[in-house]
SEVO-572900 format. One record per residue: residue in one letter; x, y, z of N, C-alpha, C, CB in turn. Coordinates in steps of 0.1 Angstrom, whole numbers, plus 5000, padded with zeros to 4 digits. Glycine has a CB too. Layout:
N
aXYZXYZXYZXYZ/...
//
This chain:
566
x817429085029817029215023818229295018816229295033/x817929365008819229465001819729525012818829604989/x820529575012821829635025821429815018824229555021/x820729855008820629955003819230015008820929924990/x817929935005816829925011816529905026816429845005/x817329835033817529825043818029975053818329715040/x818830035049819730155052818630275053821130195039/x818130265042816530355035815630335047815630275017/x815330205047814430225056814330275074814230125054/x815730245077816430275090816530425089817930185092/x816830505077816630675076815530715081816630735063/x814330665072813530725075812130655091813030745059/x812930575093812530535107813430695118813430335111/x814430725115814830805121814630985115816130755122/x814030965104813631135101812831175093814631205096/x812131065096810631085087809331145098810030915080/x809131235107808731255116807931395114809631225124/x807431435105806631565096805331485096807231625078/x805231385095803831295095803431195106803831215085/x802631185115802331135122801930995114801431205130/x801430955105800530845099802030795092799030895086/x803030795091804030805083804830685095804630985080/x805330765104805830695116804730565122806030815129/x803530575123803030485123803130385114802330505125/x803330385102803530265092804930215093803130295078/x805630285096807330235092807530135103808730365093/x806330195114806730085126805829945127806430175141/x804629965118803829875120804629745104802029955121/x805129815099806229715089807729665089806429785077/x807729705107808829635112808729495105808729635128/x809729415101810129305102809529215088809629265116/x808829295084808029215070809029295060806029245066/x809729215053810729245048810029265032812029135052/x809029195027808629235015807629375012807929115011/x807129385028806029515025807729665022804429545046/x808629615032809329695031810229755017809929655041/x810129645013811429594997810429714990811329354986/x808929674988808129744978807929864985806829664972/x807929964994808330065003809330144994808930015017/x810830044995811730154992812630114982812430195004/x812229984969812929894963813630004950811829764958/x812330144949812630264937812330384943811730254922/x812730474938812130584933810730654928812730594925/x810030684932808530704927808730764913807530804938/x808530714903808830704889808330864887808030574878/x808930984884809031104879808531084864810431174880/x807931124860808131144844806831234838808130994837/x806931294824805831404819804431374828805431384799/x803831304832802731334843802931334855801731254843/x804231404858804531444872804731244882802731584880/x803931304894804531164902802431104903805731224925/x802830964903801330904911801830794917799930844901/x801130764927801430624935800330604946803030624942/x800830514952800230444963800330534976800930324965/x799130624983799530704996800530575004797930785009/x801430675009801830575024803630635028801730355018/x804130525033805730565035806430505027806330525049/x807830565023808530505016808830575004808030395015/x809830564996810630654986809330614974812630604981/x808830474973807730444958806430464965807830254951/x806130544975805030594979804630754978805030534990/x803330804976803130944977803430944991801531014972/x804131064996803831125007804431235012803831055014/x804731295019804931485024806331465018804931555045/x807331375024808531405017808631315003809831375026/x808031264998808831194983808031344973807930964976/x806731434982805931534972806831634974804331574975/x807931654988808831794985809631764984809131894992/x810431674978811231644970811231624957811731584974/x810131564953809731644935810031804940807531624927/x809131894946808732044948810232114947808032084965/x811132024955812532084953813432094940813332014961/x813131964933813131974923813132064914812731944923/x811332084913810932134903811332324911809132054898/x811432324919812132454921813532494915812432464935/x813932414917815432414912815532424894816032244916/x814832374891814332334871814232544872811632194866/x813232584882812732734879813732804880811732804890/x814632804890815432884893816432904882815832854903/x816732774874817932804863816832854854818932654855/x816132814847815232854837814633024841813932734835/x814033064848813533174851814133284855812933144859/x814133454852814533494857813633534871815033564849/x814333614881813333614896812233674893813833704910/x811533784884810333824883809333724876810433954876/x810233574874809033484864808833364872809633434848/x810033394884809833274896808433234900810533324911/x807333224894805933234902805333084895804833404898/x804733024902804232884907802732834914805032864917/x801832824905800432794904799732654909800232814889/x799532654923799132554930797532494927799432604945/x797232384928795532344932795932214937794232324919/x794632164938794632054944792731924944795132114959/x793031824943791231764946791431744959790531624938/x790131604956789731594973790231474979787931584977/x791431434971792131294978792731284990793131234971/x792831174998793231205009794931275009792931085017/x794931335015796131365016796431495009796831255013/x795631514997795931654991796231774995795131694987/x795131835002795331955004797131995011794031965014/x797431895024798531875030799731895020798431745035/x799631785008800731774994800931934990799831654978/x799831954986799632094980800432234992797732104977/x800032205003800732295011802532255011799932265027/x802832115013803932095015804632135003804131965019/x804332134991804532174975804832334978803032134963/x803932394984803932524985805132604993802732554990/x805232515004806132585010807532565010805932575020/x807632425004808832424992809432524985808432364982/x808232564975808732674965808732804970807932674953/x808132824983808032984990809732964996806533025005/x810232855003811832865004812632904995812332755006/x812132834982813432894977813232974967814532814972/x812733094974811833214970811533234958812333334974/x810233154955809633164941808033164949810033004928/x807433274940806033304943805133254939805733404943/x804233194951803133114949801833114948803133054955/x801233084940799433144941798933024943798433224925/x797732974954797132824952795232884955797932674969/x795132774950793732774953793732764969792932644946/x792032874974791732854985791032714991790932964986/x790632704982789832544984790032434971787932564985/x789732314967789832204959789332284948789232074962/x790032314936789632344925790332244916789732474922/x789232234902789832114891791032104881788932084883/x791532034879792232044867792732154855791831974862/x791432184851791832304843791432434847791332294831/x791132434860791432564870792832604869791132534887/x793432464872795232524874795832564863796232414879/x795532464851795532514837795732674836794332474830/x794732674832794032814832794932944842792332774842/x794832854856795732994866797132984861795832974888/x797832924857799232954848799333024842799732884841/x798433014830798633124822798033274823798433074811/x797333224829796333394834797333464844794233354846/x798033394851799033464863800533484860799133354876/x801133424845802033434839802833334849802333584836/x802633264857803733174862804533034855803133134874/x805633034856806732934851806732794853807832974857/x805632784861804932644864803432624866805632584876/x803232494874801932504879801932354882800732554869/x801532324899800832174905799832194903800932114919/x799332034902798132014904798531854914797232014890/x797731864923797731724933796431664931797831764950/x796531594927795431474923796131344917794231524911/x795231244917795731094909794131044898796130914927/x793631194896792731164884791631074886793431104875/x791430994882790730864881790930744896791330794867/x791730734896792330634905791730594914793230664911/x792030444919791230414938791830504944791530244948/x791230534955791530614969792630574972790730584982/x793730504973795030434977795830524968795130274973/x795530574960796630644950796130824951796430554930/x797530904953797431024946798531064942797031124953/x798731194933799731214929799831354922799931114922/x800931414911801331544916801231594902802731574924/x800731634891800731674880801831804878799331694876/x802331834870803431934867803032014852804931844866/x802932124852802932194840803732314838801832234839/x803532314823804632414820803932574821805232374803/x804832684818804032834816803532784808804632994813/x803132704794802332714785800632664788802932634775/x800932584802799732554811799132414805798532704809/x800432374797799832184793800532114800800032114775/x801032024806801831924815802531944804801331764821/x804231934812805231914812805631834797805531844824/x806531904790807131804775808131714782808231894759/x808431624776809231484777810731524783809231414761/x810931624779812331714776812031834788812531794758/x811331834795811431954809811431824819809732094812/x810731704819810831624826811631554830810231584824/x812831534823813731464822814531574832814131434807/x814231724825815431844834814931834847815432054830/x813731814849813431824864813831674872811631864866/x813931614864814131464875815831474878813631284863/x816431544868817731534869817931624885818531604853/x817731734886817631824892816931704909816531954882/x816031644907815531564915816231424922814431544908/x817031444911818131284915819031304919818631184906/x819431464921820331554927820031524945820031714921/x819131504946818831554961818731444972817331634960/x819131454986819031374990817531394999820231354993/x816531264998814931355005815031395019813331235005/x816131395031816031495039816731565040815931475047/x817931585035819031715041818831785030821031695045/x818431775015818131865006817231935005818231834998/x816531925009814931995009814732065019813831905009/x814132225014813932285018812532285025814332345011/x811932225031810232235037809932325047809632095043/x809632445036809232575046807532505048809332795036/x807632625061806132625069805232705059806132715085/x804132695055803232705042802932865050801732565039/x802032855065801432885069802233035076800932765075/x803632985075804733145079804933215064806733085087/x804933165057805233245042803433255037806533125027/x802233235042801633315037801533395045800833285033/x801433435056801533535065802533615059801633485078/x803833615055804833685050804433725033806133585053/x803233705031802933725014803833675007802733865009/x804833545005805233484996803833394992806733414999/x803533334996802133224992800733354990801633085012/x800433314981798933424980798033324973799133584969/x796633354975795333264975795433354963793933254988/x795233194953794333284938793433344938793733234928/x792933494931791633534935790033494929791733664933/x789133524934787933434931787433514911786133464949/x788233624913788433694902788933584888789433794907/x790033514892790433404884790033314880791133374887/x789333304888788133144886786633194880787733044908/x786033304884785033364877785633394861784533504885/x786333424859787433494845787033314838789833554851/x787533194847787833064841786333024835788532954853/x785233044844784233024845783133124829784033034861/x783333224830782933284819783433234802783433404822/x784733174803785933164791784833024789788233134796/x784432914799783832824795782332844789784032754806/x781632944793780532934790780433064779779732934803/x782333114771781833124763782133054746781633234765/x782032904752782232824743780532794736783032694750/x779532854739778432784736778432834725777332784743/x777532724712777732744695776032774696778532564682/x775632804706774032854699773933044690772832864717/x773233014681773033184677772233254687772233214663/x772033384684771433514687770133444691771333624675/x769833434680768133364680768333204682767233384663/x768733124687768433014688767832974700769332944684/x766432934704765832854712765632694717765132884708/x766232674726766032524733765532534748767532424735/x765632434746764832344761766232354772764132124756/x766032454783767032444789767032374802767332534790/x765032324802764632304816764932104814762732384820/x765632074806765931914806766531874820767031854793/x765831774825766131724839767331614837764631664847/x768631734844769731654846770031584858770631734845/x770331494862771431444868772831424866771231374870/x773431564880774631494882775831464891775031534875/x776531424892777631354901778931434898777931184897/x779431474908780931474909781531424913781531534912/x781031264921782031134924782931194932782831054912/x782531304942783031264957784231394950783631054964/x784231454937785631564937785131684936786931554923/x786331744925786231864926785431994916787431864926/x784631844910783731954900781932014902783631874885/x781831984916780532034921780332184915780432024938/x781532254922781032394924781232484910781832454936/x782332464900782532524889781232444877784132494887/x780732374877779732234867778932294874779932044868/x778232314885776632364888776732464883775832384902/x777732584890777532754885777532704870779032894888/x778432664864778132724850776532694841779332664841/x776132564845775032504842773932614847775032344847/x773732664857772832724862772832884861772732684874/x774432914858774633064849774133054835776133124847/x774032974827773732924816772232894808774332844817/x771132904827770132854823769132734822770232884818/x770332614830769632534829770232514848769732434814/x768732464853768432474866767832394873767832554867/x767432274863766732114867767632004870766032054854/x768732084879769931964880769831904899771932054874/x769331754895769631704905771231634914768731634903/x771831654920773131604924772831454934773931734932/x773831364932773731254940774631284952774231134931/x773531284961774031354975775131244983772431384985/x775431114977775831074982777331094973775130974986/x777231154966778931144960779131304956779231034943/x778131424965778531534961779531564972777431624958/x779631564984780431614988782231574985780031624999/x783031674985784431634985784831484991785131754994/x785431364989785931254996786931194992785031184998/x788131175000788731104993789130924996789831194992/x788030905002787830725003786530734994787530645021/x785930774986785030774977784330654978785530804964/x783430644989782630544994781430474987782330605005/x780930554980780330464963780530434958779830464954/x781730484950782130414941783830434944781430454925/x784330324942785530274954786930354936785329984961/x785830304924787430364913786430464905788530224898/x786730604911786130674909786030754889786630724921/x785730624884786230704867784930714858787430584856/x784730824854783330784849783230694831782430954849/x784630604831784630544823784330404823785430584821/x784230394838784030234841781830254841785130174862/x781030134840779930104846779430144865779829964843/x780530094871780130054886780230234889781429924899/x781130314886781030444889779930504886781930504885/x778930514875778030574870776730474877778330604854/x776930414883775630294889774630394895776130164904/x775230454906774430504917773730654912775530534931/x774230694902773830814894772730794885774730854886/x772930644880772030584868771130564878772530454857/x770930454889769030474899768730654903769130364922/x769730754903768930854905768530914896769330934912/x768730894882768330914868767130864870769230844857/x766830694870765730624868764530654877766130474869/x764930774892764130764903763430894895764930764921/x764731004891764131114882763431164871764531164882/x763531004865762831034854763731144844761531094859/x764731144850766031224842766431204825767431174851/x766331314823767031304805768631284804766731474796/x769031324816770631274814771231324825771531324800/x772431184825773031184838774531244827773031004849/x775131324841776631334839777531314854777031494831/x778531274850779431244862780931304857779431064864/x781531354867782731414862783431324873782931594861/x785231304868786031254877786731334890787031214870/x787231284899787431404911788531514909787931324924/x789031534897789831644892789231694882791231614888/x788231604879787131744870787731754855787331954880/x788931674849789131664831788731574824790531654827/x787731474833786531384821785431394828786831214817/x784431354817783231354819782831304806782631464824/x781731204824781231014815779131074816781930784835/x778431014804777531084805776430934801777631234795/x775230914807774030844804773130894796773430824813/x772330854787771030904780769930804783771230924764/x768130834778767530714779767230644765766130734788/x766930524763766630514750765130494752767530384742/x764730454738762930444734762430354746762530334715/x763130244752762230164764762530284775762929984769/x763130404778763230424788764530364804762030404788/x765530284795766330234799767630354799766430124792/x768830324806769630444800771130374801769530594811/x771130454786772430374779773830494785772130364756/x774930414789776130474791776530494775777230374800/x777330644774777930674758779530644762777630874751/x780230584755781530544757782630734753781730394744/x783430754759784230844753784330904736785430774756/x784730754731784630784718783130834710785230674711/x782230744716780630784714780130984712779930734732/x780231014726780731114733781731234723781331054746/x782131164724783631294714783031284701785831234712/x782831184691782331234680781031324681782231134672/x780131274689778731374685779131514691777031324693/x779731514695780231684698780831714690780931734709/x782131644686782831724669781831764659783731614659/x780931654659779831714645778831804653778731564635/x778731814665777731964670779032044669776831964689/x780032064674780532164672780932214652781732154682/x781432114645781332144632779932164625781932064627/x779032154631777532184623777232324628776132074627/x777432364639776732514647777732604639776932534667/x779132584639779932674634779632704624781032654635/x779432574611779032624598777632694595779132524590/x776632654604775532724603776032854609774332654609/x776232894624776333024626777833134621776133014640/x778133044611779333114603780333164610778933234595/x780833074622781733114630782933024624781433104645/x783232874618783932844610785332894607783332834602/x786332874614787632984612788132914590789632944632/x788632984589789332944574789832824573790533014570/x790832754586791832674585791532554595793032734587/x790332544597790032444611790232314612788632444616/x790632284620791732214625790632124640793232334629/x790931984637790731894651791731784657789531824650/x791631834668793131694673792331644680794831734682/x793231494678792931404688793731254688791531384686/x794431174697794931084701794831004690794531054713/x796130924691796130784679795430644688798130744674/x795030674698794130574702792630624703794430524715/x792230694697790530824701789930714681791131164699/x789130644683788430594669788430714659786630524672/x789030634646789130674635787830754628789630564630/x786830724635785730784633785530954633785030724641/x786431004637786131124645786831214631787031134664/x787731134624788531194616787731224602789731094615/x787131124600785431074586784431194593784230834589/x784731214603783431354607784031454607782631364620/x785531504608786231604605786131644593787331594606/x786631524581786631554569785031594562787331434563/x784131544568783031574559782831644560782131534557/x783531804569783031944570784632014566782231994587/x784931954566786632004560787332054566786832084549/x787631964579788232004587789431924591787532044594/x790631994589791731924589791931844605792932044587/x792631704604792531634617793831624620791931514618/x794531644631795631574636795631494646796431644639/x796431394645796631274652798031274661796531164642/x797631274676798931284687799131164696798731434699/x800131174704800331074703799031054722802331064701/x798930954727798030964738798331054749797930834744/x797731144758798031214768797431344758799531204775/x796531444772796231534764796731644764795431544764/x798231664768798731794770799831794750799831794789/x799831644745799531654729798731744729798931534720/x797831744727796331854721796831974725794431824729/x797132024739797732084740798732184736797632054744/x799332094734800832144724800632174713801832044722/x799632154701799132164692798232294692798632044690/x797732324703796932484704798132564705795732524718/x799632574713800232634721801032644699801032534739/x801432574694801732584683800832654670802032464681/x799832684671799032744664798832924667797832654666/x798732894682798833044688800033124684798833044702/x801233034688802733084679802633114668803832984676/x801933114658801633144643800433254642801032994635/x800033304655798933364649797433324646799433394639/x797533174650796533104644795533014654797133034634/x795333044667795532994678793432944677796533124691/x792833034665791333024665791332924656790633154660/x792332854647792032744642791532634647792732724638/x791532594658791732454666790332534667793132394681/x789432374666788232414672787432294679787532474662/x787932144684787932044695788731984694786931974696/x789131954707790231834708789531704716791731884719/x789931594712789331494724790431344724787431444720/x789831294734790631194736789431084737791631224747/x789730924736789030834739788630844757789830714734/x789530894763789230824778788330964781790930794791/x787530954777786231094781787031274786785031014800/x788031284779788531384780788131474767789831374783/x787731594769787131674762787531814761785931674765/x787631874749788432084753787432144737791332124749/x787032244740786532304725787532444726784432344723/x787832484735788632644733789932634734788232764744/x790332714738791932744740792432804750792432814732/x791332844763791232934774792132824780789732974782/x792332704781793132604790794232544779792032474797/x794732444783795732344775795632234779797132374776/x794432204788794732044791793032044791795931984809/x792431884790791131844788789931894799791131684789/x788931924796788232024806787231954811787632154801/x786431864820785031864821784031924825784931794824/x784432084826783632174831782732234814784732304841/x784032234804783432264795783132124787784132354789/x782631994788782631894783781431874790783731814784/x780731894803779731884807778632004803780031864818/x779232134802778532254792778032234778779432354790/x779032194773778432174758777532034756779632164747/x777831974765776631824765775531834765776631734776/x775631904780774031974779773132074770773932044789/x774532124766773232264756773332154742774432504750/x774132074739774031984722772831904731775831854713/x772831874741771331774742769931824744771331704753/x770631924750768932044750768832104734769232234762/x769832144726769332154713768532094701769932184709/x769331904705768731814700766731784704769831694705/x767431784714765831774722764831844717765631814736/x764831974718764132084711763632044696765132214711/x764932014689764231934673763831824675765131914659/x763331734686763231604689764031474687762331584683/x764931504685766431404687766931394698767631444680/x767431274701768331214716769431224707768131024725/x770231154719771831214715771631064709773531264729/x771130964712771230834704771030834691770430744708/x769830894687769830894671770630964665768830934664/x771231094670772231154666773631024659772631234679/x773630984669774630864670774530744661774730804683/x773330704656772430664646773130704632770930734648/x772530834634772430914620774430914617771531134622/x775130914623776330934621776930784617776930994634/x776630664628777030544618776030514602776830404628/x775030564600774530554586774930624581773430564582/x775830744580776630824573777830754570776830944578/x778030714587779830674583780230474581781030754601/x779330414591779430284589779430304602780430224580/x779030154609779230114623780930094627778229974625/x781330144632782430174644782430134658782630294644/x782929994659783329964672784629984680783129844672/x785030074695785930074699786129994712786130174700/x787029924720786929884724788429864735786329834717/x788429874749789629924757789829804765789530064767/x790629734766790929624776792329664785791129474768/x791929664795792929714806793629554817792029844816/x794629534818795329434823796429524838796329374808/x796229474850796829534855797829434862796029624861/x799229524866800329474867800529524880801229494857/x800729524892801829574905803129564911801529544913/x803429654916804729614922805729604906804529444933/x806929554915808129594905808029454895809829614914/x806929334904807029184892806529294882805929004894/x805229344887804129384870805029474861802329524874/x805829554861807029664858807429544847808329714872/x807829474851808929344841808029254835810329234850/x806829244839805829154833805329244818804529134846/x805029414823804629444812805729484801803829524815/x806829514805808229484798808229384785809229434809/x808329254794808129164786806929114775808229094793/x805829184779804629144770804929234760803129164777/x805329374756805729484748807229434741805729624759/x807929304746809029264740808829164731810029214748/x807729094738806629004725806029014711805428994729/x805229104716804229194709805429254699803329314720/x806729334695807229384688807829244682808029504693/x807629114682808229044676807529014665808628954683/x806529094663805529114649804729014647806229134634/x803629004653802628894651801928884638801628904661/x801728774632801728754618800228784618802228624613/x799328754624798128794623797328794644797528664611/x796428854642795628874654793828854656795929004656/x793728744659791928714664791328734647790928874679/x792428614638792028554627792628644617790528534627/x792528764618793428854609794828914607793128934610/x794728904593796128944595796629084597796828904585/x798029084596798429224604799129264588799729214621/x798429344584799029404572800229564577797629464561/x800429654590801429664591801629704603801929724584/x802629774607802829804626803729884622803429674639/x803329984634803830104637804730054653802530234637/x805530154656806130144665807330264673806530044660/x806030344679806230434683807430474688805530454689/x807730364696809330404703810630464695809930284710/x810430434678811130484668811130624666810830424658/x809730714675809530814669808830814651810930864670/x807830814651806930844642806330994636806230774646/x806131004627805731154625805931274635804331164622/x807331304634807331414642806931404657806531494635/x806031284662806031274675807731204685804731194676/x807231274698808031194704808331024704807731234713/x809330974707809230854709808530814727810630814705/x807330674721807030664733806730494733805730784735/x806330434741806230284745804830244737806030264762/x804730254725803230244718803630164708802530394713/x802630064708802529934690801230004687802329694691/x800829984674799929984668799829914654799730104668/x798929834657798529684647797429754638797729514659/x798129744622796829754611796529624604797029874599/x794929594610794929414605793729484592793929254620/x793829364588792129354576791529394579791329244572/x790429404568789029424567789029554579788129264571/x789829634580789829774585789129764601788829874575/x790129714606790729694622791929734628790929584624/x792129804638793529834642793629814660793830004636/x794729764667795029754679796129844683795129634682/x796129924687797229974694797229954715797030144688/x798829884715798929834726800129944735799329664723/x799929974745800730064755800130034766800730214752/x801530064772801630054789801130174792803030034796/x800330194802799630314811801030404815798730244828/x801230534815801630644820801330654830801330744816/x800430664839800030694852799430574863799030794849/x798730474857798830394866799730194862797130414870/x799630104868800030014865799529894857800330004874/x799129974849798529884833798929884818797129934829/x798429764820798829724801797629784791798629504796/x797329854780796029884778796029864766795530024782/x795429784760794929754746793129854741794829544748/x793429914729792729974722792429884710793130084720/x791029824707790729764697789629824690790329634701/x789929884675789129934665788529864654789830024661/x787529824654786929744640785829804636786529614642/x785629794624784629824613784429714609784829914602/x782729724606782029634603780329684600782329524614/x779929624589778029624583777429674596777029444578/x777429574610776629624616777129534634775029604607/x776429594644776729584654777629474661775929604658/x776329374656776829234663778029184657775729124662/x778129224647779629134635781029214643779529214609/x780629374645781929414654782029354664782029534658/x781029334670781229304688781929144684779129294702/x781529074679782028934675783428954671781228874662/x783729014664785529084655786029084670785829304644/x785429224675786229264690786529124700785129394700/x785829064700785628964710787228884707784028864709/x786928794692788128714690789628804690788028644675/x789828904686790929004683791629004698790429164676/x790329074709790829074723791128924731789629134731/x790628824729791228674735792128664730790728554732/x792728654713794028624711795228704718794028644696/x794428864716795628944726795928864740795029094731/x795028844740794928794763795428614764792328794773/x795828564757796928434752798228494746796328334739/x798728604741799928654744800528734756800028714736/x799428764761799728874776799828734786798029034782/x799428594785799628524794800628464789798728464799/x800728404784802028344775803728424779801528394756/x803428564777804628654774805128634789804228824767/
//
């Protein structure tokens, strides 16, 4: 074994002792020299989405000390940047195991080196924390969650005062600051529980979250006079997180009151015992939702993820079956409800503007333009979109932006937050489905009426996963391939390629190909940000269903003979 790894591990056998579950693993990996190597072989990779990993011991694992030693960190980032009246630091957290704990240890971090802390009293979502940054004027903001993820993984999101995760260029200052430190004699780990008693730590008030909760509900594009059906029998899921309580109130402040919850994934959990990868982008997650749909006779299911910034949604078709809407599905029929309500109720700003991801189907852009509405294209991650409201507001112009979305079911229509909401992504679902309803449309024919306008549009996501430090160099190498410019792909050719890491339009440089083949197809290939995957995005157009699904099929095999190959 390394003499370096080795040393590491013998430390924290001797001073890792803040965790009881902690000391039990270091001892029960006595002697297995590989569980240990992948323990302590790195660094838990810092970068613009803060830290995620595997709970457990060890420097490439989440846990009390690898999360306050980011905390020290990102204290340290405050302290040069801030002056002391802007020292203040905006805590939440979901329901993964280990959270709440992270989020305390995070806290009392930053109450050491006296920067003031506001956290949630209980698990609130994603764009809660959003939201409490900028409403509280603080210089940062955690969030502790791992998003989507199996139960095995949590992790520590980081944002800026602008209240979007971290630019490329604060992340880098904070890691520097972080590679400074050694994880026990540097770190400061105050007692959470003595500095709120001392009022450095203060509970956000319920004031803040009612404030959050209004800003969402008042995204709705109905008029004065407009009448629907509010009594449509929902089902929905919060998959064991954190969007029960903010997603009912608003739905039921709003009027609609026919919502059944899946009692087996409403409460808080973080072994999420139904559905084991809790994303409402996959099928197996939305299963147990879809029989309480079918038991209710339900018009539509929604499921949000356990940090509450996507939301995955079911409808029924003509047999009474119920079809899952993919992300991209989903995001366009809401661009064109939100660009049809505005122009009918003349709310339409002068200069409107929609962003969304260079992997989110091209489709979204053909529904922009047919109401004339300027689109921008960022690069993946949605604190892009973000940055793009935070730039408009700088101008004065902050009412232009009027939806952002992303493929992976992340959704925002206002500007009250900076990062993807599914509190307001589940709000406007429901009232565009109760409005449809009312004129006798499903969100399907909607979806109908939009490919006969625009043409059938197939998207399509293949995910490849890699572990440990082999998968790291495995997907290295497949991304060293792939730039060796493949002459054509699943029969087509590649008329050109982009290649993000050059820095392209004004964006940052980032680990992204993107393949434009024939007959109006495109693949763009990148390695996951947050967890340990290869992710291929496949776009084709084509007359009609079955000819895409056929395109997609060959395009994706040829990919999956270079990913084995490479």
């Amino acid at each position: 074994m390394n003499e370096k790894i080795r040393e590491q591990y013998e430390a924290w056998c001797d001073k890792a002792v803040a965790d009881e579950d902690l000391a039990a693993e270091l001892k029960q990996m006595a002697g297995d020299e590989e569980k240990i190597a992948d323990a302590f072989y790195r660094s838990l990779a810092f970068g613009t989405g803060g830290l995620r990993g595997v709970i457990g011991v060890g420097t490439n694992r989440m846990n009390v000390y690898t999360v306050a030693k980011a905390s020290q960190g990102l204290a340290d980032y405050v302290k040069n940047k801030f002056s002391e009246e802007g020292r203040k630091i905006a805590v939440s957290y979901d329901s993964r195991i280990k959270s709440d704990l992270f989020a305390q240890v995070a806290s009392g971090v930053f109450a050491a080196n006296g920067i003031t802390v506001y956290i949630y009293r209980e698990l609130m979502p994603t764009p809660c924390l959003s939201y409490a940054v900028r409403r509280l004027g603080c210089a940062a903001g955690i969030m502790v969650t791992a998003s989507h993820n199996p139960s095995k993984y949590n992790g520590y999101k980081v944002y800026g005062a602008d209240g979007c995760q971290i630019t490329t260029e604060a992340a880098v200052e904070i890691l520097e600051e972080i590679e400074k430190l050694d994880i026990f004699s540097d770190v400061n780990m105050g007692d959470f529980w003595k500095y709120m008693e001392q009022g450095e730590i203060h509970y956000i008030s319920e004031e803040v979250y009612t404030d959050f909760v209004e800003e969402v509900k008042k995204q709705s594009l109905l008029a004065a006079g407009d009448v629907i059906d509010r009594n449509v029998a929902i089902v929905y899921s919060p998959l064991n997180g954190t969007g029960l309580k903010p997603v009912t109130r608003t739905l039921k402040e709003t009027g609609f009151t026919n919502i059944t919850i899946v009692r087996e994934q409403e409460k808080p959990d973080g072994n999420f015992p139904t559905c084991p990868y809790p994303n409402p982008e996959i099928k197996e997650a939305m299963a147990l939702g879809m029989e309480y749909a079918k038991k209710c006779n339900a018009d539509l299911l929604l499921a949000t993820d356990p940090d509450c910034d996507r939301v995955g949604i079911a409808v029924k078709n003509d047999q009474g079956e119920y079809v899952l809407l993919s992300g991209n599905q989903t995001g366009c029929l809401l661009l064109d409800y939100v660009c049809a309500r505005r122009i009918e109720n003349g709310t339409m700003p002068p200069e409107p503007m929609m962003v969304k991801t260079i992997v989110t189907t091209d489709l979204a852009q053909q529904i922009a333009e047919h109401y004339g509405v300027r689109t921008v294209n960022v690069l993946t991650g949605f604190k892009f979109i973000g940055e793009q409201i935070g730039q408009l507001e700088a101008v004065g112009k902050e009412n232009s932006y009027i939806f952002g979305f992303e493929e992976s079911y992340g959704y925002l229509s206002g500007s009250y937050v900076r990062d993807k909401d599914a509190v307001d992504g589940a709000f406007l679902i429901c009232e565009m489905f109760a409005y449809y309803k009312t004129k006798g449309l499903s969100l399907l024919d909607k979806l109908e009426e939009l490919y006969t306008r625009y043409g059938y549009c197939l998207n399509g996501l293949r995910s490849y996963e890699f572990e440990g430090a082999a998968g790291v160099e495995k997907m290295q190498n497949i991304m060293t391939r792939f730039r060796e410019m493949l002459p054509s792909i699943g029969g087509r050719k590649v008329e050109r390629y982009l290649d993000y890491a050059t820095g392209i339009d004004g964006l940052p440089q980032s680990d992204v190909l993107k393949f434009y083949l024939e007959h109006n197809c495109s693949v763009v290939v990148r390695p996951s940000g947050t967890e340990p995957k290869l992710k291929l995005y496949i776009s084709v157009s084509a007359p009609e269903r079955g000819l895409a699904e056929e395109a997609e099929r060959q395009i994706a095999e040829d990919l999956e003979q270079s990913i084995i190959k490479a």
